[in-house]
C-alpha positions as CSV (number, residue, x, y, z in Angstrom):
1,X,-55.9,42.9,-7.3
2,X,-58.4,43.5,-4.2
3,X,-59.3,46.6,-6.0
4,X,-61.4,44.6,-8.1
5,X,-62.3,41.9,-6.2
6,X,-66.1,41.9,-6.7
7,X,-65.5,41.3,-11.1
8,X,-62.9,38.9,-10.2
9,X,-64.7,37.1,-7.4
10,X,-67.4,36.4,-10.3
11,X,-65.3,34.9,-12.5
12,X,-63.7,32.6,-9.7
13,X,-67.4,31.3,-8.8
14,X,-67.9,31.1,-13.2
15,X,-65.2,29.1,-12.8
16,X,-63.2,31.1,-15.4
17,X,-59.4,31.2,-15.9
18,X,-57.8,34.5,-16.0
19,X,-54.4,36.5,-15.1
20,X,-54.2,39.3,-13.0
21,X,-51.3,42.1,-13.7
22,X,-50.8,44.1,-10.5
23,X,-48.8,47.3,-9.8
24,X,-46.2,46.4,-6.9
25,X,-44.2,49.8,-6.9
26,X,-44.5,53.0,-8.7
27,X,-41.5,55.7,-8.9
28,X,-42.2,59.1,-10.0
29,X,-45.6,60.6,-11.1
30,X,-47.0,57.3,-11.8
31,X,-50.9,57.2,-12.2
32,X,-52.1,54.3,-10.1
33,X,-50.6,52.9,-6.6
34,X,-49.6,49.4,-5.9
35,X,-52.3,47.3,-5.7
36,X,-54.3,48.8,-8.7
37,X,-54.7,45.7,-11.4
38,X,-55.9,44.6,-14.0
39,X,-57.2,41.3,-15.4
40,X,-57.5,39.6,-18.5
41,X,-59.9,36.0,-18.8
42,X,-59.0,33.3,-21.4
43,X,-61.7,35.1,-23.4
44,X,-60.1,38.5,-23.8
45,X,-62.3,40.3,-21.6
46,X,-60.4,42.6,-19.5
47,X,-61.1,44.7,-16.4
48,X,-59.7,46.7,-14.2
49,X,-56.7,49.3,-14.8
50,X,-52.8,49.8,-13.8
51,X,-52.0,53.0,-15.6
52,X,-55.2,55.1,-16.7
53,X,-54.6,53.8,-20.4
54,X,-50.7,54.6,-21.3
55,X,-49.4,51.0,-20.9
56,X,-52.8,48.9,-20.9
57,X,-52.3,47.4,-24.0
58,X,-48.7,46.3,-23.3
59,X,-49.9,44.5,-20.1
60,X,-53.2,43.3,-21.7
61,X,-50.4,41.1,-24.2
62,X,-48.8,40.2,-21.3
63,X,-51.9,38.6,-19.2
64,X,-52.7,36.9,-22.2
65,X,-49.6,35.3,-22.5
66,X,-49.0,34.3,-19.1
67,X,-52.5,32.2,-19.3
68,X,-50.5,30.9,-22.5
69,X,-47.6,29.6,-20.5
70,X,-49.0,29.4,-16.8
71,X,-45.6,31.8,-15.7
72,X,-45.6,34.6,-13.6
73,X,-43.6,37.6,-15.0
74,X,-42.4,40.5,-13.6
75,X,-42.1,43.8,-16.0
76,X,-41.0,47.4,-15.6
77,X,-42.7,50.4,-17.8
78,X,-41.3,53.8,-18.0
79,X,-41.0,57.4,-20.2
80,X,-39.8,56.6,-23.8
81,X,-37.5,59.6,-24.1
82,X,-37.1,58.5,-27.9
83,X,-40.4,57.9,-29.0
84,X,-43.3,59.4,-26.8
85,X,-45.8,57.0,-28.8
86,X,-43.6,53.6,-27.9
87,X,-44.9,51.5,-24.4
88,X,-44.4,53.7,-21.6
89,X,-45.7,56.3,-19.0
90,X,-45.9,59.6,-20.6
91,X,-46.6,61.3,-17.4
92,X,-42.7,60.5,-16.7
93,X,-43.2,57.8,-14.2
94,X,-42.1,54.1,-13.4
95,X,-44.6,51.1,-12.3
96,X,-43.5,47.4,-11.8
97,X,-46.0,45.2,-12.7
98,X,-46.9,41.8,-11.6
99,X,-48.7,39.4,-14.1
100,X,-49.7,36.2,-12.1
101,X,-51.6,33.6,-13.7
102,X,-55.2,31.8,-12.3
103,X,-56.1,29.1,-13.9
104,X,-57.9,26.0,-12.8
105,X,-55.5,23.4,-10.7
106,X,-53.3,26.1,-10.0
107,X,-52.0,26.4,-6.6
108,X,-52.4,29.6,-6.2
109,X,-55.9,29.9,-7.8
110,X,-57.6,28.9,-3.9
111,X,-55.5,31.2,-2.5
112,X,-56.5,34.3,-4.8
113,X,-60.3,32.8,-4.3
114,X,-60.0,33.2,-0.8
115,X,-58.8,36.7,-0.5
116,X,-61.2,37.6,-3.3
117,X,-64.1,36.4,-1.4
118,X,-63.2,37.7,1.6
119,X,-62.9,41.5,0.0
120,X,-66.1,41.1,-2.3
121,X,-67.8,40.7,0.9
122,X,-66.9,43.3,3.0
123,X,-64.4,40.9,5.0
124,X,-61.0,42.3,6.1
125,X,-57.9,40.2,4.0
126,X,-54.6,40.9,3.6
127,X,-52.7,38.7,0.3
128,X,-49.4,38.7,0.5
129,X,-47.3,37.9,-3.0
130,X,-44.2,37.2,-4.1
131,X,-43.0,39.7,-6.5
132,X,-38.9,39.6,-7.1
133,X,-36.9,36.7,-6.1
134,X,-36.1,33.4,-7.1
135,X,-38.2,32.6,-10.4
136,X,-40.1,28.7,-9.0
137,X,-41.1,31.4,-6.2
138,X,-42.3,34.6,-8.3
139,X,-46.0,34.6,-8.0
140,X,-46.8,32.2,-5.3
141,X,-49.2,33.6,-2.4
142,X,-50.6,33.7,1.3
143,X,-53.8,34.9,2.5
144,X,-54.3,36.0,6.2
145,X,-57.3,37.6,8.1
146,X,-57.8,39.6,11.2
147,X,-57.5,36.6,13.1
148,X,-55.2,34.0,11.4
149,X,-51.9,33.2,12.7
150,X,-50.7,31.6,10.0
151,X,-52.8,32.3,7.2
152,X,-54.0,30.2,4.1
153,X,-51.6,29.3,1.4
154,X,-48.1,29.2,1.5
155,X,-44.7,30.0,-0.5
156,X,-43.3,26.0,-0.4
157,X,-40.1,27.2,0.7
158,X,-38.4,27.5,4.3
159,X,-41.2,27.3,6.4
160,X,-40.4,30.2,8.7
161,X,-40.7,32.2,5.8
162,X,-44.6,31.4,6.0
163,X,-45.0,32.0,9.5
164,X,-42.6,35.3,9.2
165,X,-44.9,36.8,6.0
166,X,-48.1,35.6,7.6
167,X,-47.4,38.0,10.6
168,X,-46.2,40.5,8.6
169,X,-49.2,40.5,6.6
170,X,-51.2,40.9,9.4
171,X,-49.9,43.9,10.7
172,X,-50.2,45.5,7.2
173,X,-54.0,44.3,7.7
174,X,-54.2,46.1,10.6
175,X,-53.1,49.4,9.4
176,X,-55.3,49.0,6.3
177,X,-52.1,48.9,4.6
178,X,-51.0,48.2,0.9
179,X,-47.3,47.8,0.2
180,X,-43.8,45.9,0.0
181,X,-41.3,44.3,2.4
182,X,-38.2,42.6,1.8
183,X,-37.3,39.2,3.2
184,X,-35.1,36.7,3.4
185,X,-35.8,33.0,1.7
186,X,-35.6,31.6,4.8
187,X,-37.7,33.8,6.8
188,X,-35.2,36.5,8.2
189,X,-32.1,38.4,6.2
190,X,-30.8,34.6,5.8
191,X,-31.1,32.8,1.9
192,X,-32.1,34.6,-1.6
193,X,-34.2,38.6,-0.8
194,X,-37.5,38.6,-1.6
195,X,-39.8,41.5,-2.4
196,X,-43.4,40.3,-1.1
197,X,-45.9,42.8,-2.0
198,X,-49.0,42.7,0.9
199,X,-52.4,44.1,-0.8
200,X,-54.8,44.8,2.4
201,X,-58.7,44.9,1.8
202,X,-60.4,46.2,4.9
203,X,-64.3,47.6,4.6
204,X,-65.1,51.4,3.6
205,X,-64.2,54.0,5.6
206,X,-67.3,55.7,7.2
207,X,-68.8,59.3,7.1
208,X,-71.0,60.1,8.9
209,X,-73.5,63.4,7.8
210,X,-74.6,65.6,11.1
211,X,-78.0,67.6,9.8
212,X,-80.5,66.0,7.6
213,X,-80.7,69.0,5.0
214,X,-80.4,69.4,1.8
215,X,-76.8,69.8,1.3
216,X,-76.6,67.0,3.3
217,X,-78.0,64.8,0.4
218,X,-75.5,66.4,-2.1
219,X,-73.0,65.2,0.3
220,X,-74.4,61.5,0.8
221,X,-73.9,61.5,-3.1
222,X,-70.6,62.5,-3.1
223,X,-69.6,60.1,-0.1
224,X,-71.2,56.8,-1.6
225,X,-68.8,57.7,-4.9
226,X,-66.0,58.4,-3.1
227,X,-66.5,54.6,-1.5
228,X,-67.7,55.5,1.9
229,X,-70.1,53.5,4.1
230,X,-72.3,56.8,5.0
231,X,-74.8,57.5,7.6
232,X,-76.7,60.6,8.4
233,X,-78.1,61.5,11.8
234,X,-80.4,64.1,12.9
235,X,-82.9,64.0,16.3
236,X,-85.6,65.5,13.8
237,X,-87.6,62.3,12.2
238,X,-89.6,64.7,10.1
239,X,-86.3,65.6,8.1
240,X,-83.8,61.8,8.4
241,X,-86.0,59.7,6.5
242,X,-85.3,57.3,3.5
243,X,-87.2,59.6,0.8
244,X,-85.1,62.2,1.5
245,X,-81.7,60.1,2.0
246,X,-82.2,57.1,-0.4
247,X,-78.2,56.7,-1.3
248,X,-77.3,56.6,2.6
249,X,-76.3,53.1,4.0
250,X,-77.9,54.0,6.7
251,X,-80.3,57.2,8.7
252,X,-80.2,57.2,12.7
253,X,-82.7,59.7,14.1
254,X,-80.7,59.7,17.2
255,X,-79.4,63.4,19.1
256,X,-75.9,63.5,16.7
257,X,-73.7,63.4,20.4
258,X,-75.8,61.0,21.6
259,X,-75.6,58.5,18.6
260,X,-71.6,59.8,18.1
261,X,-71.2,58.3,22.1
262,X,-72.2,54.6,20.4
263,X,-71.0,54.2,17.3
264,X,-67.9,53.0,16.3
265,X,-65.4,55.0,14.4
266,X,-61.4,54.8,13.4
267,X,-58.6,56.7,11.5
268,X,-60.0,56.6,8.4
269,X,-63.7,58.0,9.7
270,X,-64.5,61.1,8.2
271,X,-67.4,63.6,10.9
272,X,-69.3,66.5,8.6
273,X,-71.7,68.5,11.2
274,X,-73.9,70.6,8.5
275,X,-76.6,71.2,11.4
276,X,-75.0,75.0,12.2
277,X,-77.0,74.9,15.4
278,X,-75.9,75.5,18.4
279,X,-77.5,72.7,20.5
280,X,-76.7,70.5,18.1
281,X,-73.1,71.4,17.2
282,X,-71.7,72.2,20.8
283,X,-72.2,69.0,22.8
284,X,-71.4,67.1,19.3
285,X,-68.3,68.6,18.4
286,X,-67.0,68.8,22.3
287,X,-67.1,65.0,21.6
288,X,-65.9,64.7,18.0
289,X,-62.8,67.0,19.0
290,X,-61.3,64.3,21.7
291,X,-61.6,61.2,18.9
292,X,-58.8,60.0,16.6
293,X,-60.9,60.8,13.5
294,X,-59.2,61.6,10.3
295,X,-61.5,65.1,9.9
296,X,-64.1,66.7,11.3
297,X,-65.8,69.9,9.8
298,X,-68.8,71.8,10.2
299,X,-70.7,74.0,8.4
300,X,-71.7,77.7,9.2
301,X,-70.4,81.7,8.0
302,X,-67.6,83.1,9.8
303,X,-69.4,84.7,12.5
304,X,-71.4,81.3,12.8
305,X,-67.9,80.2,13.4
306,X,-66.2,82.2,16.1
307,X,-69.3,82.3,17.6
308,X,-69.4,78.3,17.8
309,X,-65.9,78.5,19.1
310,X,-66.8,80.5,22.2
311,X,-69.2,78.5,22.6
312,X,-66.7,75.1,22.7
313,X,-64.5,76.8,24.9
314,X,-67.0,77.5,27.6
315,X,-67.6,73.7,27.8
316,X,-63.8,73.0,28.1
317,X,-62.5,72.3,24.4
318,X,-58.8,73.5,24.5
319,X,-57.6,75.5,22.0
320,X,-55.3,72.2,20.4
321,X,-58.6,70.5,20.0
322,X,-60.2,73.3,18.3
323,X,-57.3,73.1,15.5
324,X,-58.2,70.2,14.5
325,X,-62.0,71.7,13.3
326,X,-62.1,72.3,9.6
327,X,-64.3,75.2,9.9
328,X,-66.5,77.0,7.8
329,X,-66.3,73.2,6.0
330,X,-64.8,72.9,2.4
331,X,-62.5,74.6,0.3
332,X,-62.8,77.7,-1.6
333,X,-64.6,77.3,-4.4
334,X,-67.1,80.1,-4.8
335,X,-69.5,77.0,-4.1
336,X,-73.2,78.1,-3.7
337,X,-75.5,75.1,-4.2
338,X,-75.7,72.0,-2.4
339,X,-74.2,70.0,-5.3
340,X,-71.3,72.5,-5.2
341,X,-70.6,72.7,-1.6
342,X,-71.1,69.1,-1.1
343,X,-67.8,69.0,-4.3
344,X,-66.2,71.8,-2.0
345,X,-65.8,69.9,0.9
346,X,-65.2,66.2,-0.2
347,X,-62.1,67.9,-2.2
348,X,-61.1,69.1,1.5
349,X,-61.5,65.7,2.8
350,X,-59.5,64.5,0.0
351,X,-56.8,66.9,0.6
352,X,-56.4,66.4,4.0
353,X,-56.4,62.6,3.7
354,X,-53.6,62.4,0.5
355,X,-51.7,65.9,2.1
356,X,-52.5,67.8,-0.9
357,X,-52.6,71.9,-0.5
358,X,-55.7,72.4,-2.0
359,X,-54.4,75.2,-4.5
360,X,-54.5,75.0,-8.4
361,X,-52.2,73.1,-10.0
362,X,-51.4,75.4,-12.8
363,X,-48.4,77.1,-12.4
364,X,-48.0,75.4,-9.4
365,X,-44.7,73.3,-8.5
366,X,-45.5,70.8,-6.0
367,X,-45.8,67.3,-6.7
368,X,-49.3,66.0,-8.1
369,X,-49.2,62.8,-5.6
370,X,-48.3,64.1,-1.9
371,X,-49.3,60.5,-0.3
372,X,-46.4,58.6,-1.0
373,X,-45.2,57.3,-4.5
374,X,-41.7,55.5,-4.1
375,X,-41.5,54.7,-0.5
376,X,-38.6,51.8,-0.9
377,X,-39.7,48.3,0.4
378,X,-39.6,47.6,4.3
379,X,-37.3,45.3,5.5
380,X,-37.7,42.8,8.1
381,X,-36.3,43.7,11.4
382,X,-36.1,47.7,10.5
383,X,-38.5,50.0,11.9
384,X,-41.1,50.5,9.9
């Protein structure tokens, strides 16, 4: 439900009573991944989404009838071989879907508040759920941050089986993770299994634009929609200014190796160099090439490219490194303006982060997900 914790947040300060229905496993080609919800208030009003329309109204009944009763229910949707127009996913897949109740006096209502509020404002929190187990536990939840040991909330059962979810949610926090593990009732492989499903909400990954031009403002565009925090940088103040940037989060007129040196970046951050000079790119992508990144690409013709690669092998980039540069940046899309190129290489990004191929998918006979779809739930004391 952290998907849509800014709408649901709302309502929690409006004091409103709603249910949330939550996807905690998918099989197949399902359209949404666990964690995708959707809610409904005691008014009707819904928001969010756990299937891009082929079940909604099925689970839209079944939020408003779990306000009815105050239960938490577990359902499965799937393919209608019989009648393609009855509930189910035409696309062939399978979700499960959790519908939890939130209603005022509600245990688990300040537990949902606080990982709500946490992810509406940009703070990393990881809630962990019940979602398959014994039915007086179906529903109830834990919250944890980045520094909690034993988290906010609680299950009201063995209490190992607090302290044992409360580190496991923490570790999925720290990957940025969104998924399932089985446990025990009383905290290991002893009593009744448990599915918990852990939904992590950790800030926006960042890009960062290299070359204040205008395909760089194509790109910011495309960044802020894709949900990154994006900066750009260029050492020319003429050029990085708001006017020209106003959808960046932030412009740093700053030499990009220089400014790359200070900032902080993970896994998830994403480097675009669209300066295609030399004194710029060289020093900057020596750099870029040694840190654990998810992508880094930069722009330029073929000949700008070999040419750049000499270049980064005189100043001691390996040749291992240098596979890791997406270079020229993007896919091939015939792409000529900076609207289209900056389309061009978000869809690499995209591919390289979900493992798709990048070809057509007409006539093609790979799987539409690559990231994974049906990974079976984690179990405590296996590797993970």
């Amino acid at each position: 439900m952290l998907d849509i914790a800014d709408e649901l947040h709302r309502w929690v300060e409006q004091g409103r009573d709603f249910a949330v229905a939550t996807v905690v496993a998918v099989g197949g080609s399902a359209p949404r991944r666990p964690g995708a919800a959707l809610a409904v208030d005691a008014d009707g009003t819904a928001i969010g989404s756990v299937s891009g329309g082929c079940v909604e109204g099925a689970v839209y009944d079944l939020c408003q009838q779990a306000l009815e009763d105050g239960e938490s229910v577990l359902e499965r949707f799937g393919y209608s071989d019989e009648d393609a127009f009855a509930v189910g996913l035409t696309c062939g897949g399978v979700i499960d879907i959790l519908v939890t109740p939130v209603r005022a006096g509600d245990p688990v209502r300040t537990v949902v508040a606080a990982a709500l509020e946490a992810a509406a404002k940009g703070r990393s929190a990881a809630l962990a759920r019940i979602v398959s187990g014994p039915r007086e536990l179906l529903g109830r939840a834990l919250v944890v941050g980045p520094q909690d040991v034993s988290g906010q909330g609680g299950f009201g059962a063995h209490p190992e089986l607090d302290r044992t979810i409360a580190a496991e949610a923490g570790a999925f926090l720290d990957a940025g993770r969104t998924g399932t593990l089985e446990i025990g009732e009383q905290g290991s492989r002893c009593g009744a299994p448990l599915t918990v499903l852990v939904e992590s909400s950790v800030p926006p990954p960042r890009m960062i634009v290299f070359g204040a031009i205008d395909f760089s403002s194509a790109l910011v565009r495309v960044g802020k929609f894709l949900g990154y925090q994006v900066t750009v940088c260029d050492a020319r103040p003429v050029f990085a200014t708001e006017a020209r940037f106003p959808e960046a989060d932030e412009i740093v007129v700053e030499w990009p190796h220089r400014y790359l040196e200070r900032t902080e970046v993970d896994a998830r951050t994403v480097l675009c160099v669209l300066t295609h000079d030399a004194k710029f790119d060289v020093p900057l992508l020596r750099l870029a090439l040694r840190l654990p990144v998810a992508y880094v690409g930069a722009m330029g013709s073929r000949r700008t490219h070999l040419d750049r690669n000499e270049r980064l092998r005189e100043v001691g980039v390996t040749e291992l490194e240098l596979a890791r540069l997406r270079s020229p940046i993007g896919l091939d899309l015939g792409a000529r303006t900076p609207e289209e190129t900056a389309l061009s290489i978000a869809a690499e990004i995209v591919a390289s982060r979900r493992g798709g191929s990048g070809v057509s998918l007409t006539g093609a006979h790979t799987p539409i997900h690559h990231d994974a779809t049906s990974v079976p739930a984690r179990r405590i004391g296996s590797v993970a």
